[in-house]
mmCIF file of the C-alpha atoms, coordinates in Angstrom:
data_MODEL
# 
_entry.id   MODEL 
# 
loop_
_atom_site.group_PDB 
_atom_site.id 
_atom_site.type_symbol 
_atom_site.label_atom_id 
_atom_site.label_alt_id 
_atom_site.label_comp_id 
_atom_site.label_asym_id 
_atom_site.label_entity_id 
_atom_site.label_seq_id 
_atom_site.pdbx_PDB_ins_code 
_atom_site.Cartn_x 
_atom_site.Cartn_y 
_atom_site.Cartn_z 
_atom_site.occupancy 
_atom_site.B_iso_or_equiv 
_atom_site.pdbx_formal_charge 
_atom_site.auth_seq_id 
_atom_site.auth_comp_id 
_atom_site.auth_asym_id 
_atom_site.auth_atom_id 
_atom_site.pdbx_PDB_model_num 
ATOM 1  C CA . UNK A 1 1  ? 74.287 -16.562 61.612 1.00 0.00 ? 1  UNK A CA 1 
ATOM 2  C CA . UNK A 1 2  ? 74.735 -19.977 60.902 1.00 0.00 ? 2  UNK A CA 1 
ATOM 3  C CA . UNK A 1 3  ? 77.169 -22.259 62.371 1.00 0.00 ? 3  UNK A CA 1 
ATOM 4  C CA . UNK A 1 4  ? 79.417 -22.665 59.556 1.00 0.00 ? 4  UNK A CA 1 
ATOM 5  C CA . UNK A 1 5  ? 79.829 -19.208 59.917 1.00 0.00 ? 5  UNK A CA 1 
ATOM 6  C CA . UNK A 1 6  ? 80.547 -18.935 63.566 1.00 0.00 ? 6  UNK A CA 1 
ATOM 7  C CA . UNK A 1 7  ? 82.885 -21.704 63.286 1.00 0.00 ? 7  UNK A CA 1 
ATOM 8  C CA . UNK A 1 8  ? 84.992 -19.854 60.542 1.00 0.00 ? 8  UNK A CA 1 
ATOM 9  C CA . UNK A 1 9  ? 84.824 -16.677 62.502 1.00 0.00 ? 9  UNK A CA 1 
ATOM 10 C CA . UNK A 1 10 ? 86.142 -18.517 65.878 1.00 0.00 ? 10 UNK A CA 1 
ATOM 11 C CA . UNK A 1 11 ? 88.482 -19.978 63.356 1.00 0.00 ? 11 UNK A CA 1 
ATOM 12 C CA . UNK A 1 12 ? 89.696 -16.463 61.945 1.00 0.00 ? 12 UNK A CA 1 
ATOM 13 C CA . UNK A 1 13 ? 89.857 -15.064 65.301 1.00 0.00 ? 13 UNK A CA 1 
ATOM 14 C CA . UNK A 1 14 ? 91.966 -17.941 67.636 1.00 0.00 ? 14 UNK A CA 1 
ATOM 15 C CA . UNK A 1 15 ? 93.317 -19.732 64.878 1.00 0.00 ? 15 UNK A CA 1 
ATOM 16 C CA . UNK A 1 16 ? 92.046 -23.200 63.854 1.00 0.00 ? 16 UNK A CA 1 
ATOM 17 C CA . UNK A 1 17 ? 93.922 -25.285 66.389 1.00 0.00 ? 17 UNK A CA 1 
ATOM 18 C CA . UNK A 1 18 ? 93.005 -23.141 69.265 1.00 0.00 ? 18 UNK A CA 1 
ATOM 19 C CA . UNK A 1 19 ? 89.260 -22.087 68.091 1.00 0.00 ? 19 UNK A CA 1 
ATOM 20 C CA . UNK A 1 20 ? 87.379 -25.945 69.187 1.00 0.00 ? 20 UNK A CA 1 
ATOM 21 C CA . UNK A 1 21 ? 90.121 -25.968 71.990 1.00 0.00 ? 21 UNK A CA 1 
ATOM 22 C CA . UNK A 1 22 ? 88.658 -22.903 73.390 1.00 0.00 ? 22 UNK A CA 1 
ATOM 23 C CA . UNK A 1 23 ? 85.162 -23.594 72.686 1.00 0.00 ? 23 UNK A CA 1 
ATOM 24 C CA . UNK A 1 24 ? 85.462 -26.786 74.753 1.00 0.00 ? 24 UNK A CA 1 
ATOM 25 C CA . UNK A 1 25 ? 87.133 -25.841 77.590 1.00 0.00 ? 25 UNK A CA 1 
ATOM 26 C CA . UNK A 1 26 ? 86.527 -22.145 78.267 1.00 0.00 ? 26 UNK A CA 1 
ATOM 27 C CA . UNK A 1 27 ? 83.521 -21.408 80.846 1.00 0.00 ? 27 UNK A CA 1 
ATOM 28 C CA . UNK A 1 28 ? 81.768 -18.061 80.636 1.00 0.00 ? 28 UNK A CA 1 
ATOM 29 C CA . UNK A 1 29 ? 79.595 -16.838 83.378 1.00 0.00 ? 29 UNK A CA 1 
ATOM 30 C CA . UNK A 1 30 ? 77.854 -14.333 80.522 1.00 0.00 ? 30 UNK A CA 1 
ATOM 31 C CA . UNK A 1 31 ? 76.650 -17.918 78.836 1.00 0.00 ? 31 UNK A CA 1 
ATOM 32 C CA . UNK A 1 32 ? 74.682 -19.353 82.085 1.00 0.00 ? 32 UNK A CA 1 
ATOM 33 C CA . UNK A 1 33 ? 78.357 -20.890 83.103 1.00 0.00 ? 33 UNK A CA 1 
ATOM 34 C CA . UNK A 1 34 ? 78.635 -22.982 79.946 1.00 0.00 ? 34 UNK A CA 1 
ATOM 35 C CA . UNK A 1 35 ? 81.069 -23.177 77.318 1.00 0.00 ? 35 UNK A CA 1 
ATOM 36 C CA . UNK A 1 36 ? 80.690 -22.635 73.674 1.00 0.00 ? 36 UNK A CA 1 
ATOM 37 C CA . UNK A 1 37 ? 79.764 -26.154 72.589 1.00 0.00 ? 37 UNK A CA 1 
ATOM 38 C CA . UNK A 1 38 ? 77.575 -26.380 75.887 1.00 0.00 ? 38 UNK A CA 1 
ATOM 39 C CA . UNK A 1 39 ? 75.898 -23.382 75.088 1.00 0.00 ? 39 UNK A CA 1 
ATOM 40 C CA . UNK A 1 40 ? 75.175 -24.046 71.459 1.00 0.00 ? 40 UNK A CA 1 
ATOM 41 C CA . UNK A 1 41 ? 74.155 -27.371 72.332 1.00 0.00 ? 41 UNK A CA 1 
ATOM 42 C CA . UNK A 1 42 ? 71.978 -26.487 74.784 1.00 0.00 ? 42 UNK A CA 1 
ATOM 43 C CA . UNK A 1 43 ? 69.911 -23.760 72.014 1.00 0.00 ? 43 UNK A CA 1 
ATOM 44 C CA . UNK A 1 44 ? 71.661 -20.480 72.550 1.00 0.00 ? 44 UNK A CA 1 
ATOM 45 C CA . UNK A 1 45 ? 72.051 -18.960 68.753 1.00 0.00 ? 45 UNK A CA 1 
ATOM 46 C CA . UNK A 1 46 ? 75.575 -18.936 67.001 1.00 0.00 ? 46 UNK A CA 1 
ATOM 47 C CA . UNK A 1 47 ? 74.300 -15.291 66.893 1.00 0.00 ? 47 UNK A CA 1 
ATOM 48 C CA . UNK A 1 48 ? 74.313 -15.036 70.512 1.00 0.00 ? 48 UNK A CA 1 
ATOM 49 C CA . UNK A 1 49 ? 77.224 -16.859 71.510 1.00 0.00 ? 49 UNK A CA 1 
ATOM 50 C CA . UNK A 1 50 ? 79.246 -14.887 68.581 1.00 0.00 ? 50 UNK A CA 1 
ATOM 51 C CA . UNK A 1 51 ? 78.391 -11.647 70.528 1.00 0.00 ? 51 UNK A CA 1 
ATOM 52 C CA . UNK A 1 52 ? 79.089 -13.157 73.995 1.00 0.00 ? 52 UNK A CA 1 
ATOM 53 C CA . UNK A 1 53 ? 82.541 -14.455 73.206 1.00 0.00 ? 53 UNK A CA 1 
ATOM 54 C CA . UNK A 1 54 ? 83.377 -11.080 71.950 1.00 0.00 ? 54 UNK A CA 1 
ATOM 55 C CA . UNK A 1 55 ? 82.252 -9.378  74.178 1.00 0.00 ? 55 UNK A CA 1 
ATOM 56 C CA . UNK A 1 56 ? 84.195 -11.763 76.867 1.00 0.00 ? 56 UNK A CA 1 
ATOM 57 C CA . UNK A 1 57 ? 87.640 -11.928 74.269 1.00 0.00 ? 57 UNK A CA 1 
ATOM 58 C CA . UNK A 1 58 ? 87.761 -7.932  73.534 1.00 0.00 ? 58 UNK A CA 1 
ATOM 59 C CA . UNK A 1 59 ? 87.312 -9.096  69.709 1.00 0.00 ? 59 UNK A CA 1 
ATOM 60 C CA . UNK A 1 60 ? 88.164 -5.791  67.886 1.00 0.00 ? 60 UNK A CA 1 
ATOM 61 C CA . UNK A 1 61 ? 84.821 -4.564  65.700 1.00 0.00 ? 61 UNK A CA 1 
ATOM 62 C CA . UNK A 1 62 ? 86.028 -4.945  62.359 1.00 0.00 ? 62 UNK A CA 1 
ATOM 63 C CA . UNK A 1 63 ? 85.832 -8.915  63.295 1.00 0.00 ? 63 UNK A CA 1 
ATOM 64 C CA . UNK A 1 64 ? 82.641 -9.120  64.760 1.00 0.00 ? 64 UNK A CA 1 
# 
């Protein structure tokens, strides 16, 4: 997945306001205690983060 991508889809899913808002500032355990930006920043996938944050945010399947 590229990151275009995963920023459309976090766009599509919280909105475009909320998406980098939420990115920055929510801490998951199920990404090493990192947020979004941390995570991608520190090499995790957009892939892998895509799947953790809907995992964590009960994203319904047809968005995933």
């Amino acid at each position: 997945m590229r990151l275009t991508d995963f920023w459309q889809r976090m766009a599509d899913h919280f909105g475009a306001a909320y998406a980098d808002s939420f990115a920055r500032d929510y801490v998951m355990s199920e990404l090493g205690g990192r947020t979004v930006h941390e995570a991608l920043d520190a090499g995790w996938s957009a892939k892998e983060v895509w799947r953790v944050v809907c995992a964590v945010m009960d994203v319904p399947y047809e968005r995933r």
